[in-house]
C-alpha positions as CSV (number, residue, x, y, z in Angstrom):
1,X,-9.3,-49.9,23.0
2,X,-12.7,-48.4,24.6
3,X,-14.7,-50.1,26.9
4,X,-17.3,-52.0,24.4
5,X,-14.2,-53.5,22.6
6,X,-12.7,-55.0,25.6
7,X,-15.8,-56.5,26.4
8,X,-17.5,-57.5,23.2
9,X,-14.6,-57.6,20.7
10,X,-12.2,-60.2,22.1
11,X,-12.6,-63.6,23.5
12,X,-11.4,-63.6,26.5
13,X,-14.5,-61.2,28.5
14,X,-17.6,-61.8,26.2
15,X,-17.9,-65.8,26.5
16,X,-17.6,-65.5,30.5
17,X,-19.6,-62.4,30.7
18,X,-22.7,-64.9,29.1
19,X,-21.9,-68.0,30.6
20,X,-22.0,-66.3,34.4
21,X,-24.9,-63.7,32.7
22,X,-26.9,-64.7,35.8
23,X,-24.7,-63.8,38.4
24,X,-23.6,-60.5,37.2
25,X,-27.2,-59.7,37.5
26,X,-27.4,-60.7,40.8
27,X,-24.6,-59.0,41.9
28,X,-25.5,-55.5,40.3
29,X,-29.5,-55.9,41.8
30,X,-28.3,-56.2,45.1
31,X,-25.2,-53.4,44.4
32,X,-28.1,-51.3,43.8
33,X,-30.8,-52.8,46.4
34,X,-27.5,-51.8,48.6
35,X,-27.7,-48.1,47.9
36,X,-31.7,-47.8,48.1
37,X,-31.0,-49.1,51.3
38,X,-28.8,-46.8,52.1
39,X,-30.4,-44.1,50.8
40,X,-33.4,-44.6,52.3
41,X,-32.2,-45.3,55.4
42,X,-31.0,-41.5,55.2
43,X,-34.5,-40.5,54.0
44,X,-35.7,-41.8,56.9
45,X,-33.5,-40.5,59.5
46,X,-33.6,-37.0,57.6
47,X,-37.6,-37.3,58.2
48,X,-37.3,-38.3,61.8
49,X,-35.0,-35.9,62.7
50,X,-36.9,-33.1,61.0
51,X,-40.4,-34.3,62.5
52,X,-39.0,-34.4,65.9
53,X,-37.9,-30.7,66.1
54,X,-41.5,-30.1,66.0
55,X,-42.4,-31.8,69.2
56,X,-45.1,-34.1,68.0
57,X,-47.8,-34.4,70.3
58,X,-47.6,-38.3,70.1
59,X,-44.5,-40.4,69.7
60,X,-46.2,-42.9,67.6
61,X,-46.1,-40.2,64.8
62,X,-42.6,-40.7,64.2
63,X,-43.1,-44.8,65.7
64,X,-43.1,-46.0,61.9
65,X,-40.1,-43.5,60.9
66,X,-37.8,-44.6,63.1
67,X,-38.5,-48.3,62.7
68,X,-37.7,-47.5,59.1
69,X,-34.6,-46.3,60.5
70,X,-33.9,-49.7,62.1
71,X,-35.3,-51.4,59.5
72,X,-33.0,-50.7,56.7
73,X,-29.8,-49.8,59.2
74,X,-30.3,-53.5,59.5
75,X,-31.3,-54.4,56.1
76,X,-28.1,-52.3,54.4
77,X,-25.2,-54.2,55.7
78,X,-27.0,-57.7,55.2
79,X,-28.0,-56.8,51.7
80,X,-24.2,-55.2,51.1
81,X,-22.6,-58.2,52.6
82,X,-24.8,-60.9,50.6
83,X,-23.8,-59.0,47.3
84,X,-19.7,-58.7,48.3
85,X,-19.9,-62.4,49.0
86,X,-22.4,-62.9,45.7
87,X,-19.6,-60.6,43.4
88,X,-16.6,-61.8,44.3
89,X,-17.9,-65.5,44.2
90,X,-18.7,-64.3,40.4
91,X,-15.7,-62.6,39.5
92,X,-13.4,-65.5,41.0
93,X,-15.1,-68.0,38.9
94,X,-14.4,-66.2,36.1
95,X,-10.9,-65.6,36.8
96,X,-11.0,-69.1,37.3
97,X,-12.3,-69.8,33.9
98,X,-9.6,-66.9,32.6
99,X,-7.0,-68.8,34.1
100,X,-7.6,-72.2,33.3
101,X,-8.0,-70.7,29.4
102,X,-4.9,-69.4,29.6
103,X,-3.0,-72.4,30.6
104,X,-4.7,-74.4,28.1
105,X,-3.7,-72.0,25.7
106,X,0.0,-71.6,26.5
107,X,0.3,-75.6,27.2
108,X,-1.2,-75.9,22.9
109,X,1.7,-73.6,22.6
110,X,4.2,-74.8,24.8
111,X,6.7,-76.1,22.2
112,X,9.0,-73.3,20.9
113,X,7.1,-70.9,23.6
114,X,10.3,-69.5,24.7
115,X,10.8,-68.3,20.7
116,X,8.2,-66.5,20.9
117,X,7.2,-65.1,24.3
118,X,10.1,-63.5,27.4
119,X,9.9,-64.8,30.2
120,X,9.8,-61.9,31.8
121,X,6.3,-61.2,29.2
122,X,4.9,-64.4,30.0
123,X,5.2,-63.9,33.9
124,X,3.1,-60.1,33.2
125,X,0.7,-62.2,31.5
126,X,0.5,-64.6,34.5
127,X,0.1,-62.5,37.0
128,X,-0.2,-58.8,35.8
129,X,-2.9,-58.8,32.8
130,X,-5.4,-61.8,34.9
131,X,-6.0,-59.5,37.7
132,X,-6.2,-56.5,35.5
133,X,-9.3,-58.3,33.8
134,X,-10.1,-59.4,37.8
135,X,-9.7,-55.4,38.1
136,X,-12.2,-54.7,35.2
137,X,-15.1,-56.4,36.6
138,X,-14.3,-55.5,40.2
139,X,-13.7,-51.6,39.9
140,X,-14.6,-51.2,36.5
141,X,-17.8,-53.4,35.3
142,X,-20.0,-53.5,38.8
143,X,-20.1,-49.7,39.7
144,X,-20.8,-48.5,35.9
145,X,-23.6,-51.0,36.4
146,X,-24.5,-50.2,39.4
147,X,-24.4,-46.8,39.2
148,X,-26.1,-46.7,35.8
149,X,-29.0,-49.0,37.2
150,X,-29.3,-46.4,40.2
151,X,-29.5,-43.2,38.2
152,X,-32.2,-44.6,36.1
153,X,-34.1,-45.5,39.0
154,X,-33.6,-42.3,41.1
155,X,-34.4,-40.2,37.7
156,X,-38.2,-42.6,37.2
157,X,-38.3,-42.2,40.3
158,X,-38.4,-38.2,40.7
159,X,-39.8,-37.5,37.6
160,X,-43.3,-39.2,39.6
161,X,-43.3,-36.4,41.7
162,X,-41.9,-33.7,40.2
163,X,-40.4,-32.8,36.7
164,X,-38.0,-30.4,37.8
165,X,-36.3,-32.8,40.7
166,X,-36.2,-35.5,37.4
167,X,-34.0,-32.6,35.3
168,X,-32.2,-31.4,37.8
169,X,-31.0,-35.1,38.5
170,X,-30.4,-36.1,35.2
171,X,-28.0,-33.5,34.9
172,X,-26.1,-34.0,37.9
173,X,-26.1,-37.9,36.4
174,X,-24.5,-36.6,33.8
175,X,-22.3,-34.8,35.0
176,X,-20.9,-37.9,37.0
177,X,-21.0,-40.5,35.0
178,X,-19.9,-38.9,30.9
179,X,-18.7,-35.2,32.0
180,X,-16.1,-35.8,34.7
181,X,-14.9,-39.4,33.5
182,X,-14.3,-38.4,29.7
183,X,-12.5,-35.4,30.7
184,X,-10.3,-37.6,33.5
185,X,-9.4,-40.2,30.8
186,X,-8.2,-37.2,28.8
187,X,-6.1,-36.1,31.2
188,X,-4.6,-39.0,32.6
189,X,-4.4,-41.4,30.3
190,X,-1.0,-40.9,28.5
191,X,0.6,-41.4,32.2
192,X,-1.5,-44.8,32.7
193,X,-0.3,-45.9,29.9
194,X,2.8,-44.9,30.5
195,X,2.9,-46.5,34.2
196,X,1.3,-49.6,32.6
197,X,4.2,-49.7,30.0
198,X,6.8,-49.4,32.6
199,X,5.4,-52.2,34.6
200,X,5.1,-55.1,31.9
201,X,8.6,-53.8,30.8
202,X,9.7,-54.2,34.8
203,X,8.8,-58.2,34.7
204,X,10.5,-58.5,31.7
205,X,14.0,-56.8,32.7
206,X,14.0,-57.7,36.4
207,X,13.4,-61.2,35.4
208,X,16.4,-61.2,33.3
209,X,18.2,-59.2,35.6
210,X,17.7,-61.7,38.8
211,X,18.9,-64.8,36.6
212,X,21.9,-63.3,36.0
213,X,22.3,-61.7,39.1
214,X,25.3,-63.7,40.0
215,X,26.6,-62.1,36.7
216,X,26.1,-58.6,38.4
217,X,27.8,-59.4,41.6
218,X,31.1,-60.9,40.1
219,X,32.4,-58.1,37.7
220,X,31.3,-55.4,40.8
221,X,28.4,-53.7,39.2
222,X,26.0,-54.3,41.9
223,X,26.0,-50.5,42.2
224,X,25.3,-50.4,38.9
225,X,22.0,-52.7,38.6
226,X,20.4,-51.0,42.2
227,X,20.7,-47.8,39.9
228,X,19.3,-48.8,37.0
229,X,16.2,-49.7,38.6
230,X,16.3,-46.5,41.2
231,X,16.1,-44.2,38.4
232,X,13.2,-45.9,36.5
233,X,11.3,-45.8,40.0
234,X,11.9,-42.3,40.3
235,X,10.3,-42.3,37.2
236,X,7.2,-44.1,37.8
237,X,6.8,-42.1,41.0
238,X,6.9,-39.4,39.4
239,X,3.5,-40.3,36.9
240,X,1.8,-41.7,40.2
241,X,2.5,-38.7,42.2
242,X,0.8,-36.8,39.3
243,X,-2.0,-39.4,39.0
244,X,-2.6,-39.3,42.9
245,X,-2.8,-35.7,43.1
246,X,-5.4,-35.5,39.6
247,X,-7.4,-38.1,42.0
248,X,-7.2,-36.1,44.8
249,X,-8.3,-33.0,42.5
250,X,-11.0,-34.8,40.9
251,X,-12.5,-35.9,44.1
252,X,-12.4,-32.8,45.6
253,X,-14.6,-31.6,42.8
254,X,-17.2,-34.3,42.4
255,X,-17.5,-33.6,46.7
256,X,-18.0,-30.2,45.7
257,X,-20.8,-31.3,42.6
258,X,-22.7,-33.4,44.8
259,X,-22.8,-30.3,47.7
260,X,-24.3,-28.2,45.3
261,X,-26.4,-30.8,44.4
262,X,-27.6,-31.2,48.5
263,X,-28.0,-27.5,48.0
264,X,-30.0,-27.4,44.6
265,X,-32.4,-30.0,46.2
266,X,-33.0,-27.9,49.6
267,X,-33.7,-25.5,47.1
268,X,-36.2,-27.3,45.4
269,X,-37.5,-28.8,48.4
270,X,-38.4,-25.4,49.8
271,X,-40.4,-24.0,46.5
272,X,-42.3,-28.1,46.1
273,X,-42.5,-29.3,49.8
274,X,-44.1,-26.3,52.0
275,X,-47.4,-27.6,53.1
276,X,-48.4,-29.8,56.2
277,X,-46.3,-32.7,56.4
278,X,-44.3,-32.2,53.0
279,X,-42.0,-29.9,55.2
280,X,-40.3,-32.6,56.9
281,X,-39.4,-34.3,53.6
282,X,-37.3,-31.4,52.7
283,X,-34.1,-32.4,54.7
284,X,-34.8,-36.2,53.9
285,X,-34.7,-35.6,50.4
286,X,-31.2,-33.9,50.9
287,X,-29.9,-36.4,53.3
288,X,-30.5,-39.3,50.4
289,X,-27.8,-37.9,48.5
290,X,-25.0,-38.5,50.6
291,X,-24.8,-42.0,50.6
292,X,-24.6,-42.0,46.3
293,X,-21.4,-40.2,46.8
294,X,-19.6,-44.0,47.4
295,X,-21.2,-45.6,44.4
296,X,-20.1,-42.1,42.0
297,X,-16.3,-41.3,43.0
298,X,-14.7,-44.3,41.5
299,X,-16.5,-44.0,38.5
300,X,-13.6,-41.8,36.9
301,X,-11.0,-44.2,38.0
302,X,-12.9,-46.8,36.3
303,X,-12.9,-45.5,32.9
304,X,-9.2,-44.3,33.4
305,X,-8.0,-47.7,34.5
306,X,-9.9,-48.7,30.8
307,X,-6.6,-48.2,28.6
308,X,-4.9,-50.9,31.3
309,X,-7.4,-53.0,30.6
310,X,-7.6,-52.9,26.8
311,X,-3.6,-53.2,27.1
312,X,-3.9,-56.4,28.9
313,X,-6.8,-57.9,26.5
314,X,-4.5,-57.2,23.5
315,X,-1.6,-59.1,25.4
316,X,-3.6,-62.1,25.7
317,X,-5.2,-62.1,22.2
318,X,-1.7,-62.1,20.9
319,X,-1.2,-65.3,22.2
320,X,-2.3,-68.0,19.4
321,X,-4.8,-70.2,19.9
322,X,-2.8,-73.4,18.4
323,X,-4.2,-76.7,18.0
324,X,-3.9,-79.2,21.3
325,X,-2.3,-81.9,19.8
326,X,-3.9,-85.4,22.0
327,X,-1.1,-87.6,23.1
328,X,-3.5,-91.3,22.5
329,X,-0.3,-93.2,21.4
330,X,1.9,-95.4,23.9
331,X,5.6,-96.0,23.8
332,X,6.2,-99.7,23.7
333,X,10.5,-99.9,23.9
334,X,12.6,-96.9,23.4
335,X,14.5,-97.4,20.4
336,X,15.1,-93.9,18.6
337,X,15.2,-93.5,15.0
338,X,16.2,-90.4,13.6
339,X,15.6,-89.6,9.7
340,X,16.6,-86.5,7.4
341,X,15.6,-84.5,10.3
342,X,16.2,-80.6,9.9
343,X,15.6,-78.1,12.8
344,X,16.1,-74.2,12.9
345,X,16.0,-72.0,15.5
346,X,15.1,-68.8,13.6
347,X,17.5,-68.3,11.1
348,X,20.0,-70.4,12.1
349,X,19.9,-73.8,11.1
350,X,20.8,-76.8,14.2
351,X,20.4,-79.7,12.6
352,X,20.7,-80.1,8.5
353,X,19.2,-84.1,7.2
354,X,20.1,-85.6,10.7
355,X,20.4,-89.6,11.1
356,X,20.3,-91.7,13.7
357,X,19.4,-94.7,15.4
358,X,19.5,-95.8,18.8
359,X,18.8,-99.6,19.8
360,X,17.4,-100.2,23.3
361,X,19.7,-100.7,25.9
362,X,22.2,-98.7,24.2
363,X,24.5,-95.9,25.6
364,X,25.4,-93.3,23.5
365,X,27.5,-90.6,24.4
366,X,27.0,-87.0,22.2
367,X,29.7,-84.8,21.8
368,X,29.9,-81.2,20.2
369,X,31.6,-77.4,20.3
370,X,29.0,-75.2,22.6
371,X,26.1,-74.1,20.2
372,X,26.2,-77.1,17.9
373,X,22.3,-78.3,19.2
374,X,23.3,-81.3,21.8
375,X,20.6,-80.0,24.6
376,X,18.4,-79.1,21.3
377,X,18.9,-82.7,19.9
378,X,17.3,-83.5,24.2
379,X,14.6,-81.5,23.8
380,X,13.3,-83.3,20.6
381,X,13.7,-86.5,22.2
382,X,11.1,-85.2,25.0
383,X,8.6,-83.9,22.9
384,X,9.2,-80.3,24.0
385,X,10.3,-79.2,20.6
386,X,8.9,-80.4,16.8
387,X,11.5,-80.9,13.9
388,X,11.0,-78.7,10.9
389,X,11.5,-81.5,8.7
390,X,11.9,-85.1,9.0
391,X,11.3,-87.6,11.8
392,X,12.1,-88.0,15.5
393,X,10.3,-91.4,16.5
394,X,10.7,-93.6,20.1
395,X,8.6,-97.3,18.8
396,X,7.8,-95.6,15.7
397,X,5.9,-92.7,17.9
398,X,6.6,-89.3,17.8
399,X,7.6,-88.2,21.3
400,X,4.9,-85.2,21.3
401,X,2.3,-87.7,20.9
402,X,2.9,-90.1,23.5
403,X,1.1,-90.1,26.4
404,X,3.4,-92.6,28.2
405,X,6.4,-90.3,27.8
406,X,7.1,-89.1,30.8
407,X,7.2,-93.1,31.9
408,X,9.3,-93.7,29.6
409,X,12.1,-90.4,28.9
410,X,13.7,-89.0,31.9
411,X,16.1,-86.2,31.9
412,X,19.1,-85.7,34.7
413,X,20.1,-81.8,33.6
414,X,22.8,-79.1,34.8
415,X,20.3,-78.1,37.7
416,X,17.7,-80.7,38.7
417,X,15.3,-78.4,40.3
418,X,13.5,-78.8,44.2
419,X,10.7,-77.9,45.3
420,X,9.8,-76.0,48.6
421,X,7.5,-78.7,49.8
422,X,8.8,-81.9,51.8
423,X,12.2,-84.4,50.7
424,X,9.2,-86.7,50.2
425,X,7.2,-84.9,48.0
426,X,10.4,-83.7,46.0
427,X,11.3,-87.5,45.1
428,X,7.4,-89.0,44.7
429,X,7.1,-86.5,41.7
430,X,8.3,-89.5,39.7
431,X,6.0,-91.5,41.5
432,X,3.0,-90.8,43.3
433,X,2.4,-94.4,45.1
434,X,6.0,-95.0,46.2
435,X,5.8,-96.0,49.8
436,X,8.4,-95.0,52.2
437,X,10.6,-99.0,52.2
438,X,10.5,-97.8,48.3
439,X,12.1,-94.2,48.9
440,X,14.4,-95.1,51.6
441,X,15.9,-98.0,49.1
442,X,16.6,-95.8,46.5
443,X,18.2,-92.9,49.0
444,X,20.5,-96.1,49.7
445,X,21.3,-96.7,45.7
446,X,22.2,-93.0,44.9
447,X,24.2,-92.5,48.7
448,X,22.1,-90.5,50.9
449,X,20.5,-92.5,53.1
450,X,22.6,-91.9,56.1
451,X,22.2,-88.3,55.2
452,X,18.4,-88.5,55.0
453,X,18.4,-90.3,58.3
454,X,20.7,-87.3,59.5
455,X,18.3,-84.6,59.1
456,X,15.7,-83.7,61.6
457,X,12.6,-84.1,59.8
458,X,13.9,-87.1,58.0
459,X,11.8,-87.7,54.3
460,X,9.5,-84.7,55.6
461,X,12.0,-82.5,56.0
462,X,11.4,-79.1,53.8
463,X,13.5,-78.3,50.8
464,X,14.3,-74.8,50.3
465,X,13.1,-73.4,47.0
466,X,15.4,-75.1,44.2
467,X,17.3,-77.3,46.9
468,X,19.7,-74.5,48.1
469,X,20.5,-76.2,51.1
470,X,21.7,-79.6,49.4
471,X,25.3,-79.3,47.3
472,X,25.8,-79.6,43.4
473,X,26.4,-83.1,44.4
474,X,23.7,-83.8,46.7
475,X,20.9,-82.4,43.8
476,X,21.9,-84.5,41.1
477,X,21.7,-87.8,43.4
478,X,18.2,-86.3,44.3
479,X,17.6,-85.9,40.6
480,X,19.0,-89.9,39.8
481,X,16.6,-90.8,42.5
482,X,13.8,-89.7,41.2
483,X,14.7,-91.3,37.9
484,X,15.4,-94.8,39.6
485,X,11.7,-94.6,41.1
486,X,10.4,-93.6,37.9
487,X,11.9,-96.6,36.5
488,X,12.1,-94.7,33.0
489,X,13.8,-96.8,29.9
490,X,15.0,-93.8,28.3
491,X,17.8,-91.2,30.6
492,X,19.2,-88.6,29.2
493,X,22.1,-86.8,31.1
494,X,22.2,-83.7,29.7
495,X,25.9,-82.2,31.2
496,X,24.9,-82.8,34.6
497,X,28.3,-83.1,36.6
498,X,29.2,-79.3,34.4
499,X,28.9,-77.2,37.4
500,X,30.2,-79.8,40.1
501,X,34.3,-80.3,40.7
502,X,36.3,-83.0,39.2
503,X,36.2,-85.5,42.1
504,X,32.5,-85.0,42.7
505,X,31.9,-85.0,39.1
506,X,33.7,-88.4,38.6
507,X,31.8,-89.7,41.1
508,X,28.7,-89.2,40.5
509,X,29.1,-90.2,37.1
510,X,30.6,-93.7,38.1
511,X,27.0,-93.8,40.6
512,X,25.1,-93.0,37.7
513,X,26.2,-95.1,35.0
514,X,26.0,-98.2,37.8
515,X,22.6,-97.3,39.0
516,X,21.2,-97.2,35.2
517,X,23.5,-100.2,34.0
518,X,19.8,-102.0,32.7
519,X,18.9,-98.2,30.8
520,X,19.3,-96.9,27.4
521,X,21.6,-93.5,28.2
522,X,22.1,-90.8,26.1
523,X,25.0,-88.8,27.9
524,X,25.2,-85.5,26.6
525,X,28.6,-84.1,27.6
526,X,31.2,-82.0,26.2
527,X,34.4,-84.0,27.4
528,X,35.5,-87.5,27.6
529,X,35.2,-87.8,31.3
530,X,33.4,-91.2,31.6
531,X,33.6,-92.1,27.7
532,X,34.8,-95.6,28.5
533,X,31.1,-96.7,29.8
534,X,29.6,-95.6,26.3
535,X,29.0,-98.2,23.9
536,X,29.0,-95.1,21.2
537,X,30.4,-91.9,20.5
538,X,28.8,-89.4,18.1
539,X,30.3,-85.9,17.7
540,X,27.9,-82.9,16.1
541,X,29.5,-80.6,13.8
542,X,27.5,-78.6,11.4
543,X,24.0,-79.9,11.8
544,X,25.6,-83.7,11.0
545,X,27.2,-86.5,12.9
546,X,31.0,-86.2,12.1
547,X,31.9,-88.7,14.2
548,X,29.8,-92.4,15.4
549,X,31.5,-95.7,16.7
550,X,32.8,-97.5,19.8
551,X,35.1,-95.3,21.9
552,X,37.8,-98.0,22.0
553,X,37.6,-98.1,17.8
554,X,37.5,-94.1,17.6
555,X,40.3,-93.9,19.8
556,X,42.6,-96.5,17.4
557,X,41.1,-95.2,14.1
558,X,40.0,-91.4,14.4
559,X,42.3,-89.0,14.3
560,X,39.7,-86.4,15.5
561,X,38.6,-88.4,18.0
562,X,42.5,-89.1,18.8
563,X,43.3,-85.3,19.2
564,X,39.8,-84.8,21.1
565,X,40.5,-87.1,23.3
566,X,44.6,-85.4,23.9
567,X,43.2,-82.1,24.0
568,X,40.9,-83.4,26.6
569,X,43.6,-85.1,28.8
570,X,45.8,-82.6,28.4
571,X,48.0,-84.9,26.4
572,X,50.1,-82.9,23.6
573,X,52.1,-84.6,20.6
């Protein structure tokens, strides 16, 4: 993807590029006003210096030179300094506007994301590909600009006085903005891309890598993953060492370019500038040359870093637009009804004409074999995934479309997650306005107001990221806290004593079904450990409920349920 495609030939640079038009013009007319300056502050110092040597008879001869001198020593860093602050102002807007696109677009997509997108992709789009297209305008966009703008200028501009000086320059323009880029993209491009490659690919292993680090560590092959990962460094180090030392190279030779350059204008200025006062022109017209040096040398790296770019752009574009579904309908009671509903993840079908109803008030227990779609049958309920087929309703309104819903669903999962901001902060997620009598209550409900009380910094004590510092225990009375100050209708506890041992876990389960006695619970579990405070059983097998009635009735009439419920005790025949 060239440079006209990533900026015309997408939506992601084009729409920005016009809304901010302004700004990018201000930013490249002072870029360039920057390096007249400069440039002329050189001409000016070159001419002073020169005129000097001679031993004017009168120092106001040279009075008006070397106020020049101050003139635009103080004029260059001003003008440099308004157009930093000017170009960076521009280009965070429109990252801004990048980001805030980007989110929009991934929250239209949200459900079934995880299909389609790694996590490990989606966190190089986050963060990698947005301040590559940061990149594009910052090192890329504004000295192509810039140094276009200035090389028209400076060729008008000599071809006044001479045509010669106006050739000789366009040349040397030439050479440093199309000979010595093209040829540098050439060259280097295959290890960009490669180095770019490796990099998205890094996010996406080392993500899955960390998540199941605990994995690594228990079957000893910690070794084994610091390996992995020193071997594919020594790889990339190997491309940048050869892309550092083609810089290095490349510099080297546009340094040498522009001293032939100084040279070809002495040169000139020697054959054009020999009478009177045209003499002392002749090393201010070299001197100008030096400060272009800044605004040419990254130009190569620019159009190298080009392919990164265009990777990045066709990164986001594959990410589909969707269609923002607008949650304008409210959840008046929570009964569930579930009809002929069919859901598939991929090829695999979950759930095959699925029926079920749910009165307010009600507490149903789900049971199934690991696979059979009990969380998946959660993540309906909350909206974060659609049914192929069928219906999935709460008051006749599909979860997805309820802007109440997160008033009215809460979830209590395998690992309620904390924050690393304040105890405080951690619980008012559920509610923004609870006041401190409000927060301190509920610590009392779930058990951990002593403990609370205990800590140094009370309710603005800070929480380690994801609550390492509070047990198994301890996070799931957290997590039924922030549901009792939510006040939701609708719980679902989805396995959330899994992890925890059998004395905590019946525990916390006897708190939570006392603390919710006024809810309607779906308990999503996969024993019979609190059973008896279900008004209902279901059991999933094959996409269909096998099994639905009152524990006490199962238990009498079931025979499944019977040896479910032996296996589960232990019990044998």
């Amino acid at each position: 993807m060239n440079l006209r495609e990533i900026l015309f030939k997408n939506d992601w640079i084009a729409p920005f590029m016009k809304k901010f038009r302004w700004g990018l013009v201000l930013a490249v007319f002072l870029g360039t006003l920057t390096l007249i300056c400069a440039g002329l502050l050189m001409f000016s110092g070159g001419y002073v210096i020169s005129r000097a040597a001679q031993r004017p008879f009168n120092i106001l001869i040279i009075y008006v030179p070397t106020l020049m001198v101050r003139v635009f020593g103080i004029t260059r860093p001003i003008v440099h300094y308004v157009e930093r602050l000017s170009s960076h102002n521009w280009i965070l807007r429109i990252t801004s506007e990048l980001r805030k696109k980007l989110y929009l677009r991934l929250e239209k997509t949200a459900i079934g994301l995880s299909e389609r997108v790694k996590l490990g992709d989606l966190l190089g789009i986050l963060n990698e590909d947005i301040a590559n297209l940061q990149d594009l305008f910052l090192r890329t966009l504004f000295p192509l600009l810039i140094s276009g703008t200035l090389s028209i200028a400076l060729v008008i501009s000599a071809g006044v006085f001479s045509l010669h000086l106006a050739v000789i320059l366009a040349i040397f323009f030439a050479i440093l903005l199309v000979l010595v880029p093209v040829l540098s993209v050439k060259r280097t491009s295959k290890a960009d891309e490669e180095l770019k490659n490796y990099r998205n690919q890094l996010f996406t292993d080392m993500t899955d890598d960390v998540l199941g680090l605990e994995d690594w560590v228990l079957s000893g092959r910690k070794d084994d993953f610091l390996n992995v990962y020193r071997e594919a460094e020594q790889g990339s180090r190997a491309k940048q060492k050869f892309l550092f030392a083609h810089a290095r190279n490349r510099n080297l030779l546009l340094q040498a370019v522009f001293g032939i350059l100084v040279v070809l204008l002495l040169i000139w200025g020697h054959g054009f500038l020999r009478e009177g006062d045209a003499i002392n022109y002749i090393a201010a017209v070299a001197l100008t040359v030096f400060p272009l040096v800044d605004a040419y040398l990254p130009l190569s790296d620019a159009m190298v870093e080009t392919n990164r770019y265009g990777d990045s752009v066709r990164r986001l574009d594959e990410i589909p637009e969707g269609k923002k579904e607008e949650r304008t309908k409210e959840i008046s009671s929570v009964k569930l009804e579930i009809k002929d509903l069919d859901f598939h993840f991929g090829d695999k079908q979950i759930f095959d004409q699925l029926n079920l109803t749910v009165e307010p008030g009600e507490r149903v227990a789900v049971l199934g074999r690991s696979g059979v779609g009990k969380s998946t049958l959660a993540s309906l309920i909350r909206g974060d995934l659609i049914a192929d087929a069928g219906s999935l309703t709460l008051d006749g309104v599909a979860p997805y479309e309820a802007k109440n819903l997160e008033q009215k669903v809460a979830v209590i999962n395998q690992s309620p997650y904390l924050f690393a901001t304040s105890l405080r902060s951690n619980l008012t997620l559920a509610k923004l306005d609870a006041s401190d009598e409000e927060i301190w209550h509920i610590l009392d409900l779930v058990g951990l107001k002593e403990m609370v009380a205990s800590l140094p910094d009370g309710l603005d004590e800070m929480v380690d990221e994801a609550g390492q510092r509070f047990s198994g225990g301890e996070r799931q009375r957290l997590a039924l806290a922030r549901v009792l100050l939510s006040d939701a209708d609708l719980v679902i506890l989805d396995e959330p004593t899994v992890s925890l041992d059998p004395i905590t876990e019946n525990q916390l389960l006897e708190l939570f079904f006392e603390r919710l006695s006024d809810k309607t619970i779906i308990f999503i579990t996969h024993h019979l450990l609190g059973i008896q405070h279900m008004n209902r059983v279901i059991f999933l097998e094959a996409g269909k409920i096998k099994i639905d009635g009152k524990p006490s009735d199962l238990l009498e009439e079931n025979p499944d349920f019977k040896r479910l419920y032996a296996l589960d005790k232990g019990l044998t025949d």
